[in-house]
DOGU-385522 format. One record per residue: x, y, z of N, C-alpha, C in turn. Coordinates in steps of 0.05 Angstrom, whole numbers, plus 32768, in hexadecimal, padded with zeros to 4 digits. Example, Ala and Ser with C-alpha at 12.3 -4.5 7.8 and 13.67 -1.06 7.14 Angstrom:
# DOGU-385522
81087F8E809C80F67FA6809C81087FBE809C 81017FD3808E81117FEB808F81028001809D 
//
This chain:
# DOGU-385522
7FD37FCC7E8D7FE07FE57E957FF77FEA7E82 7FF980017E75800B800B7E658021801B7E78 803D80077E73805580157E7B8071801B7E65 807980327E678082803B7E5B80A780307E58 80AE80287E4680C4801A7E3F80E580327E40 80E780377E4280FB804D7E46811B80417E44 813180507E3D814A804E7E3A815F804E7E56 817280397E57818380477E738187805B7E7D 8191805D7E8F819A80777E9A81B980797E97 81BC80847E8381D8808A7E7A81F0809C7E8D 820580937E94821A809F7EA5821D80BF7E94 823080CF7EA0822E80EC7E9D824480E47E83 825180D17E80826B80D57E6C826380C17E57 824780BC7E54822E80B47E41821E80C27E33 822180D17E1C820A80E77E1981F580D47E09 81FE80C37DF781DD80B47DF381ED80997DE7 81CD80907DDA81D680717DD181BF806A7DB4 81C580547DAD81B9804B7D8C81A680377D8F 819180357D908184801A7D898194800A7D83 81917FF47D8881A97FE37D7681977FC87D69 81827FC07D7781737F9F7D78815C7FA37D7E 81467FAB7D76812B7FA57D8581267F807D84 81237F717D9481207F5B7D9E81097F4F7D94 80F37F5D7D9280DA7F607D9B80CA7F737D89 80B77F697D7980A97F7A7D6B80897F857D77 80867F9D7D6C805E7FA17D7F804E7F917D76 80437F8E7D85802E7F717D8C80357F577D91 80537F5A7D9680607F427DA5805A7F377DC2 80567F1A7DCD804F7F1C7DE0806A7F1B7DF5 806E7F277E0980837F237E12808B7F197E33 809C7F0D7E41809C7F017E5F80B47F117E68 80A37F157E8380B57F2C7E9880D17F257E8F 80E07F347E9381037F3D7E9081107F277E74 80FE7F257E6081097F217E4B810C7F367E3E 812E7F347E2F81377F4C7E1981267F557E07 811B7F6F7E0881127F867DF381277F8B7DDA 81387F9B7DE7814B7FAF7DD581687FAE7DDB 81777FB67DCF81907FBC7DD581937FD17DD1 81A17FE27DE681AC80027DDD81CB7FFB7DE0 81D780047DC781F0800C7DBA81FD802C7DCE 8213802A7DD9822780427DE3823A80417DDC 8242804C7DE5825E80587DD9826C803C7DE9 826D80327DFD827E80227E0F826F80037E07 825680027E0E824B7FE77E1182337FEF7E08 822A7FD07E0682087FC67E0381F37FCB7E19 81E07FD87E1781CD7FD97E3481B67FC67E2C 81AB7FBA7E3F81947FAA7E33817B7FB57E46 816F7FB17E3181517FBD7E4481407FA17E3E 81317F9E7E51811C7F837E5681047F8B7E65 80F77F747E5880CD7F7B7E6380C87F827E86 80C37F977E8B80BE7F997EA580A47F807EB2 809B7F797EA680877F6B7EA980827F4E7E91 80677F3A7E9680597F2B7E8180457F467E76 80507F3F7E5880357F4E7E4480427F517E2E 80357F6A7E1A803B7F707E05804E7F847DF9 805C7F837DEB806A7F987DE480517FA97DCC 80447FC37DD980387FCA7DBF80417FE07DAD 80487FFF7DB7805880087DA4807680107DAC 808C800D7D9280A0801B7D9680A2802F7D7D 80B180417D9880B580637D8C80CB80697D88 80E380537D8880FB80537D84810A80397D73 810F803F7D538116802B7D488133802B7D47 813880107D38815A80067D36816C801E7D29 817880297D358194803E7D29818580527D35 816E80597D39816880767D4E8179807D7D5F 818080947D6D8195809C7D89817A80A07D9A 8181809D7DB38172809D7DC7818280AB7DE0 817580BC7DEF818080C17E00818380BD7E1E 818E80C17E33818480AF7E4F816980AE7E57 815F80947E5E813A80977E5F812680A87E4D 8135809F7E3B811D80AC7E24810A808C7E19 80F480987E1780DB80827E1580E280767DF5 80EA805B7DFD80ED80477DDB80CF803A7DD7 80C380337DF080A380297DE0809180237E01 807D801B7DF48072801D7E0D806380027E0C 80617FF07E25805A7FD97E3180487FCB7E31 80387FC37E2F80197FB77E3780187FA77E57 80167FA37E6880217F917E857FFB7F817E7B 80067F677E847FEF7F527E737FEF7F4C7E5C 7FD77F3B7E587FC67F347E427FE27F217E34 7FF07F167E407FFF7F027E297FF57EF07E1E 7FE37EE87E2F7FC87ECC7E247FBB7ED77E04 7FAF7EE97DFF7FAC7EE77DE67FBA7EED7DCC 7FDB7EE87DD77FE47ED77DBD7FE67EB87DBC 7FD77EB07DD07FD27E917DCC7FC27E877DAE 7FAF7E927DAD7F9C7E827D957FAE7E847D7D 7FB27EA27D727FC87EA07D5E7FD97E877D63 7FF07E877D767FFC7E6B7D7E7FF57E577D70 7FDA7E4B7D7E7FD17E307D737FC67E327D57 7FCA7E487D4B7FBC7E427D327FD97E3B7D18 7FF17E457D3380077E4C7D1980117E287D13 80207E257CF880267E0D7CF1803A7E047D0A 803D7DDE7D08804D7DDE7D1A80697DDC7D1D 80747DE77D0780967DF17D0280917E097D15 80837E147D19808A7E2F7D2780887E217D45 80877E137D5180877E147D6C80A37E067D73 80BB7E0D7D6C80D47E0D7D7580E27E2D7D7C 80D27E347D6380D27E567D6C80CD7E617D7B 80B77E597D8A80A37E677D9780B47E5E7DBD 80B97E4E7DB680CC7E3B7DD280DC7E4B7DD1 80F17E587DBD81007E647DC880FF7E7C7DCE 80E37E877DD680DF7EA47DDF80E47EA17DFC 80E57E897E0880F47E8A7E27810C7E887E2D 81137E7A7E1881317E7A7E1A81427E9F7E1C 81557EA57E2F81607EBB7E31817F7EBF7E27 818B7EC97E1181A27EC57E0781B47EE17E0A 81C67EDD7E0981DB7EF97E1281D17F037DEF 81DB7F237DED81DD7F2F7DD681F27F217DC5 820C7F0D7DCD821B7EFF7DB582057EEA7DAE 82057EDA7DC681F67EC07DC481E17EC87DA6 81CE7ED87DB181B77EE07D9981BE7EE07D81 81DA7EF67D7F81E27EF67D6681E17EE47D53 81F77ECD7D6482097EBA7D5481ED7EA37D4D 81D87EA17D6881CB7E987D5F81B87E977D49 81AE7EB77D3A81A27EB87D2A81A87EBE7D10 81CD7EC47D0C81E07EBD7D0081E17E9A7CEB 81D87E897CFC81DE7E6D7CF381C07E5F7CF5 81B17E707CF7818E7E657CFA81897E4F7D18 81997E557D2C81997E3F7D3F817D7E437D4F 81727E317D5C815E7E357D6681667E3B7D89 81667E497D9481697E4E7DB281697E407DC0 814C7E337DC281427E157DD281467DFD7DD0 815D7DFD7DC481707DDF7DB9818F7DE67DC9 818F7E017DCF81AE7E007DD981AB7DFB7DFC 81BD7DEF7DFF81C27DE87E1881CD7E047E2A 81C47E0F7E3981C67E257E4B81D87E217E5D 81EE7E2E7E6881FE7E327E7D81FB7E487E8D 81F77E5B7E8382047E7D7E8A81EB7E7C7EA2 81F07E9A7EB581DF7E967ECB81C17E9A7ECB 81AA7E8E7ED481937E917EC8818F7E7F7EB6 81957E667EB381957E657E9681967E727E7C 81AA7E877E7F81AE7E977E6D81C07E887E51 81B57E837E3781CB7E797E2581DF7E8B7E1D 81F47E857E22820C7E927E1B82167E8F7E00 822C7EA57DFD823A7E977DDC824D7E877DE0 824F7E797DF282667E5E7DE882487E4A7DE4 82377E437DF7821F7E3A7DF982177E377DD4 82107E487DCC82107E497DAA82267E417D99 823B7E457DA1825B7E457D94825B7E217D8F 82557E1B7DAE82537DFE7DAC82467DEE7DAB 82287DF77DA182127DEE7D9682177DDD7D7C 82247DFB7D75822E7DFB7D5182427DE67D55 82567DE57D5F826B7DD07D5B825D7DB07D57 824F7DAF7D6C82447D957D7382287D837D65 821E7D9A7D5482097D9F7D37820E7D8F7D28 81FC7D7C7D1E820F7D6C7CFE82127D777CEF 821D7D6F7CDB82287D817CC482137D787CB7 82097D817CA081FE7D847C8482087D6D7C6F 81F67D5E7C6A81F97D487C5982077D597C41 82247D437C2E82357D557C2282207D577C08 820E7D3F7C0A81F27D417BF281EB7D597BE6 81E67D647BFF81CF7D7F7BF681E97D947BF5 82097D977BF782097DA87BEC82167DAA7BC8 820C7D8A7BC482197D857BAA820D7D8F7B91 81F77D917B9181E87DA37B7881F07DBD7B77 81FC7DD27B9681FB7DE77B8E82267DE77B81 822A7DD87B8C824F7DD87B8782477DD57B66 823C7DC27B5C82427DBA7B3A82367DD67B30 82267DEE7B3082267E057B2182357E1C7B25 82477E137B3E82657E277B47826E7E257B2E 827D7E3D7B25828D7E427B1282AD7E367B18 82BC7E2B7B0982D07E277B0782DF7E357B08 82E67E437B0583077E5E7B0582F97E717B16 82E27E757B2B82E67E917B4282CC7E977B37 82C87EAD7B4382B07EC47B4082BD7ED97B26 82A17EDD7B1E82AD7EE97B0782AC7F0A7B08 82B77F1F7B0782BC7F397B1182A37F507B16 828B7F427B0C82707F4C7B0E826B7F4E7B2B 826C7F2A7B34825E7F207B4982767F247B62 82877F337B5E82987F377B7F828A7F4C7B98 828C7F377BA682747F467BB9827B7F4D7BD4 826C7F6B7BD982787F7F7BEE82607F857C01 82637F847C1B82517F827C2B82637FA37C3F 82487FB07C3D82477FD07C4D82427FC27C6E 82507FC37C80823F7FCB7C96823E7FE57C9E 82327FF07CB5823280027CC0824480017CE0 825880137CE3826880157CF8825E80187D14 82597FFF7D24824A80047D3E825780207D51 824480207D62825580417D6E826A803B7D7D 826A801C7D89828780197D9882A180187D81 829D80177D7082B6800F7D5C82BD802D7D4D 82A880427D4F82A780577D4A82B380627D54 82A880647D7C82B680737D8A82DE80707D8B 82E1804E7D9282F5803D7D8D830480537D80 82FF80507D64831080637D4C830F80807D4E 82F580957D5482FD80AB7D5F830C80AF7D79 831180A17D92831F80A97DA68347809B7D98 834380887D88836680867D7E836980907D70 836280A47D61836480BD7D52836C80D87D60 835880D87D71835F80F57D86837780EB7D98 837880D67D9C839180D57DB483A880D47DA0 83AE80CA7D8483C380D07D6F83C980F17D6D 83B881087D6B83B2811D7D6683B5812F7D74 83A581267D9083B981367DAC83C781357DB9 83D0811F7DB483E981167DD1840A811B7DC1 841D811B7DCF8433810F7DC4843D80FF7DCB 842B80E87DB4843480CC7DC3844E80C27DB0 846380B47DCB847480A57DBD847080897DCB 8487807A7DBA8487805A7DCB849E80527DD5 84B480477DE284BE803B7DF084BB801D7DEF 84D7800C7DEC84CF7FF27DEC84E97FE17DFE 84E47FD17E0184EF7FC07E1384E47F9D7E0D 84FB7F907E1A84F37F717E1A84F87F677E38 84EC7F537E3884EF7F407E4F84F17F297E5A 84FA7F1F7E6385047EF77E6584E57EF37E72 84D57EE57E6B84BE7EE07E7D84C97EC17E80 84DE7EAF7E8084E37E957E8984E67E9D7EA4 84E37EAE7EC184E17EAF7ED584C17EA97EEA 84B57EC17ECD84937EBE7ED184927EA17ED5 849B7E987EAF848C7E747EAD84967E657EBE 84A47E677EC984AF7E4F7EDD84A87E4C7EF0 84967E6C7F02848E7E6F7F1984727E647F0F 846B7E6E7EF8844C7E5F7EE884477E427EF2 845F7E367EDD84617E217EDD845F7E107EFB 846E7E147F1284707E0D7F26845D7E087F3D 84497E1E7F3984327E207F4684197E287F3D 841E7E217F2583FD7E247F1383E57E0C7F1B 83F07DF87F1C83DC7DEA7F2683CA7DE87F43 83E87DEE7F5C83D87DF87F7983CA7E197F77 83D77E277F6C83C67E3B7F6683AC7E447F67 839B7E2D7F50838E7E257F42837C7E1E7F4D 83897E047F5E837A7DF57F78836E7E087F90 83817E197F9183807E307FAD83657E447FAA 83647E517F8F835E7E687F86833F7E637F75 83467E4F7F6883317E447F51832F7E5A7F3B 83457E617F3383537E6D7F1783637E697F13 836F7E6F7EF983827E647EEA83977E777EEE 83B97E777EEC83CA7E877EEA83D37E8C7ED4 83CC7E9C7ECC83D87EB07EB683ED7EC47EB7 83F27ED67E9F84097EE07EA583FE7F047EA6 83EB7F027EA283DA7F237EA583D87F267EBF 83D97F1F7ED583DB7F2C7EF383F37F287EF2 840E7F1D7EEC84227F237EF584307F417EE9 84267F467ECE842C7F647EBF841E7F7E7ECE 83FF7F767ED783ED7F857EE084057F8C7EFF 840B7F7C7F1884167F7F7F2B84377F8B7F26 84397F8A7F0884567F967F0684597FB47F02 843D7FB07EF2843A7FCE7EEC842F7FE67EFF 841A7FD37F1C841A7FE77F22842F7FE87F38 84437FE17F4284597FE67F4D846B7FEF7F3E 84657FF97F21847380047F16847180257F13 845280247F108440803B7F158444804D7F30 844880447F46844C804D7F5A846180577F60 847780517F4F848F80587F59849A80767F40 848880707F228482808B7F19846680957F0E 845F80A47F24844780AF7F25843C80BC7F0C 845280C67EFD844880D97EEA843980C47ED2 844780AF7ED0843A809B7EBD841D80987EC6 841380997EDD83F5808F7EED83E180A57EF0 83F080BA7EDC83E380D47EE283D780D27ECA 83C180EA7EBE83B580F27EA783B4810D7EA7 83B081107E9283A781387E85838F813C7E85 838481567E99836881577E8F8370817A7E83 8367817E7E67836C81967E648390819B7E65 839581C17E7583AA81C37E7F83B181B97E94 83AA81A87EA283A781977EC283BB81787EB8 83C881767ED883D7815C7ED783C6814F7EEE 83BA813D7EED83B281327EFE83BB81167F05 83C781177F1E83DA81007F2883C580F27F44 83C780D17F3C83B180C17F4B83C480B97F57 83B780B37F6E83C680A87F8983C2808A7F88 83AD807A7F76839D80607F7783B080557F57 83A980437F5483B080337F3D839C802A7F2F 838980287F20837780197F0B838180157EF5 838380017EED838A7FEF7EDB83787FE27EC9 83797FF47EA5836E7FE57E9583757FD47E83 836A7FBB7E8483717FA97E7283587FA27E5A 83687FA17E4383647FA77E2D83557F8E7E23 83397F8D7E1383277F6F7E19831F7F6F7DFB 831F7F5B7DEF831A7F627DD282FE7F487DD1 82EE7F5A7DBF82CC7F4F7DC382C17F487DAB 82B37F447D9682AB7F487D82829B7F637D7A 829D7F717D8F82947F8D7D8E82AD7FA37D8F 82BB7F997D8D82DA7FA47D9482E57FA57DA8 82F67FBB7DB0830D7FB47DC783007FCB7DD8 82FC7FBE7DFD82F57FCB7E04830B7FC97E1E 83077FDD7E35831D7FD67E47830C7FDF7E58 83027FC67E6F83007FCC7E88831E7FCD7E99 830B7FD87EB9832D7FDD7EC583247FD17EDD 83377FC67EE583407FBB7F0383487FD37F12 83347FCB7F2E833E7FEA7F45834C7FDE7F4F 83567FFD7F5C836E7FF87F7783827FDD7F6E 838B7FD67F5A83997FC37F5783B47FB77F6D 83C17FCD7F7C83D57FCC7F9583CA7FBA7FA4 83A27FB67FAA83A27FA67FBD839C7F8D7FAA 83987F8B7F9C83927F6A7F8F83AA7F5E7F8F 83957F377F9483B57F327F9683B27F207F79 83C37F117F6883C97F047F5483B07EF97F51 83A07EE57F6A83897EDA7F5C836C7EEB7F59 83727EFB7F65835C7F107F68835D7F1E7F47 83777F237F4183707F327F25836E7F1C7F0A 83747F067F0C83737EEC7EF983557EEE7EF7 83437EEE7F0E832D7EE77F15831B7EF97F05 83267F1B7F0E83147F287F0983147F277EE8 83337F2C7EDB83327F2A7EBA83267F157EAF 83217EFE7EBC83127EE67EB282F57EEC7EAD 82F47EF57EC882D37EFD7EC182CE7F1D7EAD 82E27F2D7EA782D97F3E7E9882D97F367E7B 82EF7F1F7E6D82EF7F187E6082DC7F097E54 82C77EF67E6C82AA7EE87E6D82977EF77E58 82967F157E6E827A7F217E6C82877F367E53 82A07F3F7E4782A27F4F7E30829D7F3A7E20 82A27F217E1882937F0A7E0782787F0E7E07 82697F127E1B82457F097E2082397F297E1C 824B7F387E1382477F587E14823A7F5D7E2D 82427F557E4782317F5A7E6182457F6C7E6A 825B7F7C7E61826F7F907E6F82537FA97E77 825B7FB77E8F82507FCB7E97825F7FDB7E91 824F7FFD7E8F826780147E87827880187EA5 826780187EB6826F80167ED28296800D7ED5 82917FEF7EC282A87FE27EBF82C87FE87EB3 82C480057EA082C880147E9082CD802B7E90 82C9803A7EA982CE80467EAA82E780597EBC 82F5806C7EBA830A806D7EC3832580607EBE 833A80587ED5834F804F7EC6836780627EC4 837F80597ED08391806F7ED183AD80647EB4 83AD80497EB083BD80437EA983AB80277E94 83BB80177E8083AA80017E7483C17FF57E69 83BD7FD57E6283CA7FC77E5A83BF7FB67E47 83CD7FB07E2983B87FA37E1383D57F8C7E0D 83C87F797E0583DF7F5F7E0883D57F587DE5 83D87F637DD583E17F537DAF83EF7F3B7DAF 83FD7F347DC9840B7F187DBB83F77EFF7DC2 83E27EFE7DC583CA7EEB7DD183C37EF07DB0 83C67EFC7DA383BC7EF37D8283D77EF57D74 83F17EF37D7D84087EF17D77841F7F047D6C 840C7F187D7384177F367D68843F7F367D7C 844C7F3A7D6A846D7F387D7A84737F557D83 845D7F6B7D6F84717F837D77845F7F947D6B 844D7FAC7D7C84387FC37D7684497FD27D8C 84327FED7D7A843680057D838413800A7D92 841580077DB483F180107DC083F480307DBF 83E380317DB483D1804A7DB483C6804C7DCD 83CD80677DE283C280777DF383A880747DF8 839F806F7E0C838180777E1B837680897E2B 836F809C7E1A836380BB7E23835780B47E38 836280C37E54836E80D77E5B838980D77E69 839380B97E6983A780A37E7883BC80AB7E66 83D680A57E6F83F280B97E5B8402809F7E55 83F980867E59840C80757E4D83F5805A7E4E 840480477E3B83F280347E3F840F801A7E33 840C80047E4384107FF17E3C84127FD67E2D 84267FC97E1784267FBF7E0984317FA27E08 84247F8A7E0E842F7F727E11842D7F5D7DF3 843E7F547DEE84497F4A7DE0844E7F277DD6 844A7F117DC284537EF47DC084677EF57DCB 84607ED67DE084877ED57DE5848C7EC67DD7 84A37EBF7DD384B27EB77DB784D77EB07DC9 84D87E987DC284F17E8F7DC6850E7E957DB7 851B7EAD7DB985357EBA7DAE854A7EB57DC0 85657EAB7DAA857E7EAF7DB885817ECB7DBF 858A7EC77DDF859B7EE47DEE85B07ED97DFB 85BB7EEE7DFC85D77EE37E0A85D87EEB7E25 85DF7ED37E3B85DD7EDE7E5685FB7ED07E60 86037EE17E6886227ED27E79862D7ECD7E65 862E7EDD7E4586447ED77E36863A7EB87E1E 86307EB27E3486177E9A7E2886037EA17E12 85FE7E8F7DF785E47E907DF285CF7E7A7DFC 85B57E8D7E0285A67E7A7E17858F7E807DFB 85777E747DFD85617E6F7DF0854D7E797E04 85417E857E0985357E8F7E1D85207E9E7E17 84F67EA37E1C84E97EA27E1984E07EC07E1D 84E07ED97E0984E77EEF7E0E84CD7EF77DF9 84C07F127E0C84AE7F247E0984B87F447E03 84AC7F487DEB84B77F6D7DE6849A7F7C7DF5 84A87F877E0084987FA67E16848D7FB67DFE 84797FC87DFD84737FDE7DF184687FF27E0D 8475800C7E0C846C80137E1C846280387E0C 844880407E09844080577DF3843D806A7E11 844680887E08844880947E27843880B57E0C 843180C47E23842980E37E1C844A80F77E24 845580FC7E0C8469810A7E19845E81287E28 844B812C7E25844581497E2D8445813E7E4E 844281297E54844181237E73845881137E76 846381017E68847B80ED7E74849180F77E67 84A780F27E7584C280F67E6484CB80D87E5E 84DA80DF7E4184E180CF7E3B84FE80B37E4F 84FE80C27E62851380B67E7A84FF80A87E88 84EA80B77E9984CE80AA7EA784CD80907E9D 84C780907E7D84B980837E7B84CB80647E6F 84DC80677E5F84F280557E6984FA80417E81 84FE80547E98850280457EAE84E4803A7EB7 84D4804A7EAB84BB80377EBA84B3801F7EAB 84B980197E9284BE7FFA7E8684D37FEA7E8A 84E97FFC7E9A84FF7FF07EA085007FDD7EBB 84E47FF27ECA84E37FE17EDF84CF7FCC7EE6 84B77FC77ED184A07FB87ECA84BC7F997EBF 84CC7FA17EB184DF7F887EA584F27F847EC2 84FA7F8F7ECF850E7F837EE684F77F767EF8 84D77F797F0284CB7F6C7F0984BB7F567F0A 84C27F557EE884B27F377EDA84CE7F2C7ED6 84E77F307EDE84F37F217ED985077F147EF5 84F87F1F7F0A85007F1D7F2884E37F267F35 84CA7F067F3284B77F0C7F3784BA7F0F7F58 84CE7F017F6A84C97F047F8284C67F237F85 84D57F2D7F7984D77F527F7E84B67F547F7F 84A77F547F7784877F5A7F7984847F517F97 84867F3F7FA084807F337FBE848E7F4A7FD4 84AD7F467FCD84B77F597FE184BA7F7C7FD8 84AC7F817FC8849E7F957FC584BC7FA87FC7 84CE7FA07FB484EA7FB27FAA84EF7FB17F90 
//
């Protein structure tokens, strides 16, 4: 029975998507809910997989095509997997490590990296759910791999040139700009272009955070079965910061101010596909381990490219942390349609003077990027003013002043 292979069903703020991977070539034999294709969006990866055991026989949609919601990429065979058996047994027997790993099921990184370094699938040890191989799963395949006798790479080192490459042979590799890194760069372009965005900065003692860290990171831990970090304590500052000025939690649609009564909170996830920001709802009701939890796991699945647009969408406000790659001091760029966005920072141990005192003390610079067409520059001041009096008198979060 011939069934027809078709594309997701794309959200309304989706107008289409790119081939990105056919998996699977025609006359491939293929097993129920193994990966076909990847469709490329503007947000994320969609994966489409075999409705059934059989054949993949034609596709009508190749790599870099656009496709639109449920538009037909190829169509199915349901059966007949048995006669790619004889082929099988006739093929040499180097190929049957290959052939093993047509069961094996790997995320879109996993695949990558795996076919990146020639790894064979069915040698990596599986964690993810399903036995799904993951990319640390590969990451630490590779680590744990022998190395390469230094033998074989000694014939090719003795015809290396001595003094460099010589100005002929310098070599430049074209890729092509996936659509998330596309979109990425067209939406921080338009939000440079429309908004009037400025920035605002501020610092803050986080030796109050670390101590409270420090103190109860381990029962925490025990309690919760996550780790304490310092991204739910900014997330719970901000949105009690948010609440108290609305206009920051608002967006522009058009000539319209539209002011949310809820808090969603995006945090800013950086992927090998670029930076994407899912958002935490209702953040007022989560408590510390609830949002540790949930960024853990978004952080998981933006690694395994398993983010949903679902995940992604909306969002009144966002937060992107540069000092986790050591960045001391940026300027965040706005997230259309949200009027400010949040900027966390390396902490870094500087003399300040407290009580006349110099103390040494473990201090974070604020960035805070606002839309002046919606915030005043006073707003928005005191609203980093009051994100820093809260990380620095975390009980204030508890008794909710």
């Amino acid at each position: 029975m011939s069934i027809e292979i078709k594309a997701p069903t794309f959200p309304e703020s989706v107008a289409d998507g790119t081939v990105a991977t056919w998996h699977k070539k025609p006359g491939e034999a293929v097993q129920r809910d193994e990966l076909l294709v990847d469709i490329e969006t503007d947000k994320v990866v969609l994966e489409v997989v075999a409705p059934a055991d059989g054949t993949l026989k034609t596709v009508f949609k190749n790599e870099g095509d656009v496709v639109l919601s449920d538009e037909v990429l190829a169509v199915f065979v349901e059966g007949a997997v048995e006669a790619a058996a004889p082929a099988a047994a006739e093929a040499p027997a180097a190929a049957a490590p290959a052939a093993a790993s047509a069961d094996v099921i790997l995320s879109p990184a996993a695949r990558k990296i795996a076919e990146e370094n020639n790894v064979n699938p069915a040698t990596v040890a599986a964690s993810g759910k399903d036995g799904r191989v993951t990319k640390e799963d590969v990451v630490n395949h590779l680590k744990s791999a022998p190395k390469a006798a230094p033998a074989a790479a000694a014939p090719k080192a003795a015809t290396a040139p001595v003094v460099g490459l010589p100005a002929g042979e310098r070599i430049e590799k074209r890729v092509p700009m996936t659509r998330l890194r596309a979109t990425i760069a067209k939406r921080l372009v338009e939000a440079q272009q429309n908004a009037a965005m400025l920035t605002t900065y501020n610092e803050v003692n986080m030796k109050p955070v670390m101590d409270l860290r420090a103190k109860y990171k381990d029962q925490f831990e025990k309690v919760h079965g996550v780790k304490m970090g310092f991204m739910s304590f900014f997330v719970k500052a901000a949105t009690e910061a948010l609440k108290r000025f609305p206009a920051v939690n608002a967006s522009i649609d058009g000539n319209d101010m539209v002011y949310h009564g809820y808090q969603d909170v995006g945090v800013a996830v950086s992927t090998e596909r670029g930076l994407v920001v899912p958002v935490l709802r209702d953040t007022d009701s989560m408590s510390l381990a609830e949002i540790e939890s949930t960024i853990g796991d978004f952080a998981k699945r933006g690694r395994d490219g398993k983010l949903g647009i679902d995940d992604m969408q909306g969002g009144t406000f966002t937060i992107t942390n540069g000092g986790i790659f050591g960045s001391l001091m940026s300027t965040p760029i706005l997230n259309p349609p949200q009027t400010a966005i949040l900027g966390m920072h390396k902490i870094q141990d500087r003399p300040m003077a407290v009580n006349g005192q110099v103390v040494i003390l473990p201090m974070m610079y604020l960035a805070l990027s606002y839309d002046h067409r919606m915030i005043d520059g006073k707003e928005a001041v005191q609203f980093l003013v009051a994100i820093k009096d809260l990380l620095e008198d975390p009980a204030r979060l508890l008794l909710d002043i």
